[in-house]
DRENTI-639778 format. One record per residue (C-alpha): residue number from 1; x, y, z; residue in one letter. Coordinates in Angstrom, 3 decimals, decimal comma. Last residue first. Layout:
REM residues N
<k: NUM&u: X&v: Y&w: Z&r: a>
...
This chain:
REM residues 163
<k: 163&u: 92,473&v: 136,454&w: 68,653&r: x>
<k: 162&u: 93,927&v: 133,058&w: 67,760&r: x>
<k: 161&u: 96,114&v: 131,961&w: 70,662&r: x>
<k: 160&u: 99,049&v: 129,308&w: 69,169&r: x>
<k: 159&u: 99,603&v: 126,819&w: 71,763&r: x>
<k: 158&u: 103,139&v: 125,164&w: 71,081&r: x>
<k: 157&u: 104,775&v: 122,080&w: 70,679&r: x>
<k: 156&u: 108,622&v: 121,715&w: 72,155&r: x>
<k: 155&u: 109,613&v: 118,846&w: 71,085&r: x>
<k: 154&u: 108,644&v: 115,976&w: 69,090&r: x>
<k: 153&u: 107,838&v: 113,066&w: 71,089&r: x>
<k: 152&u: 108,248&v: 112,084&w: 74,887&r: x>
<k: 151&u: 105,402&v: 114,525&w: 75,526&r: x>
<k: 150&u: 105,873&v: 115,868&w: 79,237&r: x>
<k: 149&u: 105,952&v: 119,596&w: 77,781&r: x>
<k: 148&u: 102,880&v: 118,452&w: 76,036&r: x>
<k: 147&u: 101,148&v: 117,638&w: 78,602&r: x>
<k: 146&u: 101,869&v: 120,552&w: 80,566&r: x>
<k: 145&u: 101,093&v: 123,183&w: 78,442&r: x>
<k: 144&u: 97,294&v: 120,891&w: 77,768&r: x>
<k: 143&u: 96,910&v: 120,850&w: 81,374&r: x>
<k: 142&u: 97,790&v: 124,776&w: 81,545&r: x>
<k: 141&u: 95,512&v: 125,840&w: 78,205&r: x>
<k: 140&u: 92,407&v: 124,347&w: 79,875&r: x>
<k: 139&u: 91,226&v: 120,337&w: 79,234&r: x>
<k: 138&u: 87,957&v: 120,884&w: 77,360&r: x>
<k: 137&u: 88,875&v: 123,999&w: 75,638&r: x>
<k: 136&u: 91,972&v: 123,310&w: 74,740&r: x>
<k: 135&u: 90,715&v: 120,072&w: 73,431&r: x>
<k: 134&u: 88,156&v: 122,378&w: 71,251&r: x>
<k: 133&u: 90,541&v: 124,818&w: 70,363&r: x>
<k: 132&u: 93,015&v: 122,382&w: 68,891&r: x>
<k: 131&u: 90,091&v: 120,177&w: 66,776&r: x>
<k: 130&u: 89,013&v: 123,249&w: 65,429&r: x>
<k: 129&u: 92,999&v: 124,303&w: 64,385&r: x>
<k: 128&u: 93,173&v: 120,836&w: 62,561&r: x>
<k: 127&u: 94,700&v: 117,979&w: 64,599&r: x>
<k: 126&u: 97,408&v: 115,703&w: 63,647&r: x>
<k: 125&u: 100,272&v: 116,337&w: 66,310&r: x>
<k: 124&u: 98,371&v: 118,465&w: 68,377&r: x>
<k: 123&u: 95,172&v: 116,354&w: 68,440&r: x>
<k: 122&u: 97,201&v: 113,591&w: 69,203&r: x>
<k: 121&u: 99,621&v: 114,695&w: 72,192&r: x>
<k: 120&u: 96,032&v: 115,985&w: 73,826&r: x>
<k: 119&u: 94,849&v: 112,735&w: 73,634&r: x>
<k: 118&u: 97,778&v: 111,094&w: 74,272&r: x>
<k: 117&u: 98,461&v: 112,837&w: 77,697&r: x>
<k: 116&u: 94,546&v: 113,228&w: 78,352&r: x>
<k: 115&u: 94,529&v: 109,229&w: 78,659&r: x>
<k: 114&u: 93,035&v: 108,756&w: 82,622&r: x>
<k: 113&u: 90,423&v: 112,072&w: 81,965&r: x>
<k: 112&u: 89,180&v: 111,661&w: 78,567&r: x>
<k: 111&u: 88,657&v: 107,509&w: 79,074&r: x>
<k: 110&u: 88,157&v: 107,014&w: 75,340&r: x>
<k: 109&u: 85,412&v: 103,827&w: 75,257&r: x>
<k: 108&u: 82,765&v: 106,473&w: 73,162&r: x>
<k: 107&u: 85,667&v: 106,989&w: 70,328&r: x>
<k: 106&u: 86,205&v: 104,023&w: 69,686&r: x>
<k: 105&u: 89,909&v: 103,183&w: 68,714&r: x>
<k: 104&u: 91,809&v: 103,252&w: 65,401&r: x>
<k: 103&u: 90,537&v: 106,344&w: 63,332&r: x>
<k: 102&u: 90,613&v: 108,399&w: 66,368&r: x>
<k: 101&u: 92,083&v: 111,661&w: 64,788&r: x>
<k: 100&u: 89,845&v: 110,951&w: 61,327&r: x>
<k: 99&u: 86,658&v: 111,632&w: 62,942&r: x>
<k: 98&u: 87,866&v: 115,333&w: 63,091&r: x>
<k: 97&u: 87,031&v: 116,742&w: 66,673&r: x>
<k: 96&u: 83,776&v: 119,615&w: 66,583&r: x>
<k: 95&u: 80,872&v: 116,779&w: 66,410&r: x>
<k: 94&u: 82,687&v: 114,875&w: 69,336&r: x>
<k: 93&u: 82,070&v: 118,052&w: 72,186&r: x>
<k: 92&u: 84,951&v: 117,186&w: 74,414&r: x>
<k: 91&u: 83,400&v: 114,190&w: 77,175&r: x>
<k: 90&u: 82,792&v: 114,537&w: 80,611&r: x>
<k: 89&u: 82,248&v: 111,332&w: 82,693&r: x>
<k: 88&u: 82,440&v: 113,299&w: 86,247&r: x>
<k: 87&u: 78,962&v: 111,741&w: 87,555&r: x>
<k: 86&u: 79,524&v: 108,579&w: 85,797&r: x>
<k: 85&u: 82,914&v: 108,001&w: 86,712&r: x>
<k: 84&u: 81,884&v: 108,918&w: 90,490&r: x>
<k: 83&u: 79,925&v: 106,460&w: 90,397&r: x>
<k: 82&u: 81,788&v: 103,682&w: 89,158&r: x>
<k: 81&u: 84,049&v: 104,175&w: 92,188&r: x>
<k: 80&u: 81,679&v: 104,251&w: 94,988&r: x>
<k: 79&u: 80,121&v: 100,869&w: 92,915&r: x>
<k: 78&u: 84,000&v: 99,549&w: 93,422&r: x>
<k: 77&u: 84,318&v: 101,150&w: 96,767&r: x>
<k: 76&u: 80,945&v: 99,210&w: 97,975&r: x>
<k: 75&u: 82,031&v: 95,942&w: 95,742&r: x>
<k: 74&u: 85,487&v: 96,299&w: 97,651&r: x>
<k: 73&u: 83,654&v: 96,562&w: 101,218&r: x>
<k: 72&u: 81,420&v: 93,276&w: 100,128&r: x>
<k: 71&u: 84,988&v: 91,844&w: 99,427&r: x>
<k: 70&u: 86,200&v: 91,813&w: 102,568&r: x>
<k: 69&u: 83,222&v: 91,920&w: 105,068&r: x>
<k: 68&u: 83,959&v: 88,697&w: 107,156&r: x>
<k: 67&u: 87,712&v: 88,608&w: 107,010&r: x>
<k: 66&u: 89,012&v: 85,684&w: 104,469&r: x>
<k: 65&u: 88,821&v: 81,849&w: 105,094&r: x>
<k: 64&u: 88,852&v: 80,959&w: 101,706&r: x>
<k: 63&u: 85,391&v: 79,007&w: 102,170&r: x>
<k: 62&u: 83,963&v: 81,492&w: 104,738&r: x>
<k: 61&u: 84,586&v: 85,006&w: 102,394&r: x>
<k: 60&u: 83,268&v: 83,021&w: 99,472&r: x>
<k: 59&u: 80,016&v: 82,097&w: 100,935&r: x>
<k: 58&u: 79,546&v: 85,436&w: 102,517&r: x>
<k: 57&u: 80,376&v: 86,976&w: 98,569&r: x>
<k: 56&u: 78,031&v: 85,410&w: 97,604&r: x>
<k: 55&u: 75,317&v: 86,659&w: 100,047&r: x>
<k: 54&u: 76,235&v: 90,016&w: 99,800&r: x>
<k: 53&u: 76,047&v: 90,060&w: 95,430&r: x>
<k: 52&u: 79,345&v: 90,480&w: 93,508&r: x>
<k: 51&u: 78,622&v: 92,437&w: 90,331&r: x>
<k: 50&u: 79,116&v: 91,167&w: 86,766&r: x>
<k: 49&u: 81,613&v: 91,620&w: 84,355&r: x>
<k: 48&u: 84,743&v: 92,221&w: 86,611&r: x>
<k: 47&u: 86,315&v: 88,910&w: 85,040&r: x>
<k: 46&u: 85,879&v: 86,877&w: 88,644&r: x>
<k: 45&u: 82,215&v: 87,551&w: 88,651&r: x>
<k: 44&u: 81,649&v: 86,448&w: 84,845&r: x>
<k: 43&u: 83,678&v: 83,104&w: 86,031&r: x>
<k: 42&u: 81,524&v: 82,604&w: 88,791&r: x>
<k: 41&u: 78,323&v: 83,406&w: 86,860&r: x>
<k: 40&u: 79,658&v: 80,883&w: 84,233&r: x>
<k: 39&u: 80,483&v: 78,068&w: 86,885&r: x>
<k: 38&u: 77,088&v: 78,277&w: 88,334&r: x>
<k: 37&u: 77,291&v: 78,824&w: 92,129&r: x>
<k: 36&u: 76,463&v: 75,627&w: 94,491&r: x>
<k: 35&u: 79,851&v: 77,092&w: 96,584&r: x>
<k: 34&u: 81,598&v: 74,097&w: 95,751&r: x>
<k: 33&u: 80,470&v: 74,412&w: 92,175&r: x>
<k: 32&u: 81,842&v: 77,335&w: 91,706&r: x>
<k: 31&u: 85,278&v: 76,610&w: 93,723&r: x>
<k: 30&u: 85,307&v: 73,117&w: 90,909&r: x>
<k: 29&u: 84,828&v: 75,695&w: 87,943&r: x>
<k: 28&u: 87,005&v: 78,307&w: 89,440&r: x>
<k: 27&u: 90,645&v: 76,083&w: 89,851&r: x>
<k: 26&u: 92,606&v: 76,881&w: 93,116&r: x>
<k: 25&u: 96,083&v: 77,752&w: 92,725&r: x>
<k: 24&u: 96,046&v: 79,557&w: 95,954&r: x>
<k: 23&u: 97,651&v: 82,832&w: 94,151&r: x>
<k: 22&u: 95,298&v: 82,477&w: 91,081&r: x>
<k: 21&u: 92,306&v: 81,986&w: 93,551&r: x>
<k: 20&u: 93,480&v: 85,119&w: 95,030&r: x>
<k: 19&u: 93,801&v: 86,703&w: 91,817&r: x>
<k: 18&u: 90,304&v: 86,012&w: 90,832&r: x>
<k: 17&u: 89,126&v: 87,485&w: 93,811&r: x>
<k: 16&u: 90,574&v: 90,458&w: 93,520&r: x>
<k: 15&u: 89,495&v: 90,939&w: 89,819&r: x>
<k: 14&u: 85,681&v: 89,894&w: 91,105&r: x>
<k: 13&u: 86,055&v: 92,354&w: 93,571&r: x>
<k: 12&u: 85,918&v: 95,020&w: 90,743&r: x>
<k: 11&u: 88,807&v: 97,818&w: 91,822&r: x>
<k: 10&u: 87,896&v: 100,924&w: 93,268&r: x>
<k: 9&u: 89,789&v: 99,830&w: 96,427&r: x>
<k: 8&u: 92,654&v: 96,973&w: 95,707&r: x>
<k: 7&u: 95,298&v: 99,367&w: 97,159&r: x>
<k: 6&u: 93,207&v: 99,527&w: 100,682&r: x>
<k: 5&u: 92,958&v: 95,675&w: 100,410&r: x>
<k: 4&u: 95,486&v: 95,140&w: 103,300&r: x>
<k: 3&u: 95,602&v: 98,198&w: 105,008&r: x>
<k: 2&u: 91,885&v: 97,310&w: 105,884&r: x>
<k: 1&u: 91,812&v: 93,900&w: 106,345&r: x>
C-alpha cells in the first residue's frame, strides 16, 4: 500500500478515489447508493470538496477491495498537507503591487510559492519599480536571479539596486 499511494500523498482522497472508479469503470451514483451514501456527498467527496470521514472511507475500502487504511492515510497526508499551506501561506504585501499586474486572476487564489516563476516574470515585465522591490523582497534577490534566468521570454532581465 505504501509504495503504491506514496505519489498520491498530499492529494484529496476523494481525487484518488475518483480515479479508481474511473479506472474500474464503475459509475458514482449507483457506488453511492450501494454504500447507503447520498449521491451528492459522494460526488462532493470524489471532487476534493469535502473531506473523507473514517467510517466512509471503511465502507469504500471493503467494497473495492482495497487495503484496510488506504485512503484514511491519504486524508491524514492530505489534512498534513493543507496544514502546512496554512502555516507557510505567505503572501507579498498586496497594498504595495499595482492592481493592474493581476488584472486577469484573483489575487487571494495566487499560490505565491508553486507560481513564483510567473509571478516574478510579471512584475518584471510590467511592474513599476514599487512593485519590483516588493517581490524582491518577498522572494530574495537569488530566487528572483534565478527565475528570470529560467524565463523562456525576453532575455536577460536585470535587478537594478537602488541605493
Amino acid at each position: 500500500m505504501v509504495s503504491y499511494y506514496e505519489k498520491y500523498k498530499g492529494i484529496h482522497p476523494g481525487i484518488v478515489l475518483g480515479r479508481e472508479l474511473k479506472k474500474r469503470a464503475i459509475k458514482q451514483r449507483p457506488f453511492a447508493l450501494s454504500l447507503a451514501e447520498h449521491p451528492q456527498t459522494f460526488n462532493a467527496i470524489t471532487k476534493g470538496k469535502r473531506g473523507l470521514s473514517t467510517p466512509l472511507a471503511l465502507k469504500i475500502e471493503r467494497k473495492l477491495g482495497l487495503e484496510e487504511g488506504t485512503l484514511v492515510i491519504l486524508q491524514a497526508y492530505y489534512d498534513i498537507q493543507k496544514a502546512k499551506e496554512q502555516e507557510t501561506k505567505h503572501t507579498p504585501d498586496l497594498s504595495i503591487l499595482s492592481k493592474s499586474l493581476f488584472w486577469d486572476t484573483d489575487i487571494n487564489r495566487i499560490d505565491w510559492q508553486r507560481q513564483y516563476r510567473a509571478v516574478i516574470q510579471r512584475v518584471f515585465e510590467r511592474g513599476n519599480e514599487n512593485d519590483k522591490k516588493e517581490i524582491t523582497r518577498f522572494y530574495s534577490t537569488e530566487k528572483i536571479k534565478l527565475a528570470l534566468e529560467e524565463s523562456k521570454t525576453r532575455h536577460p532581465y536585470t535587478i537594478h539596486k537602488t541605493n
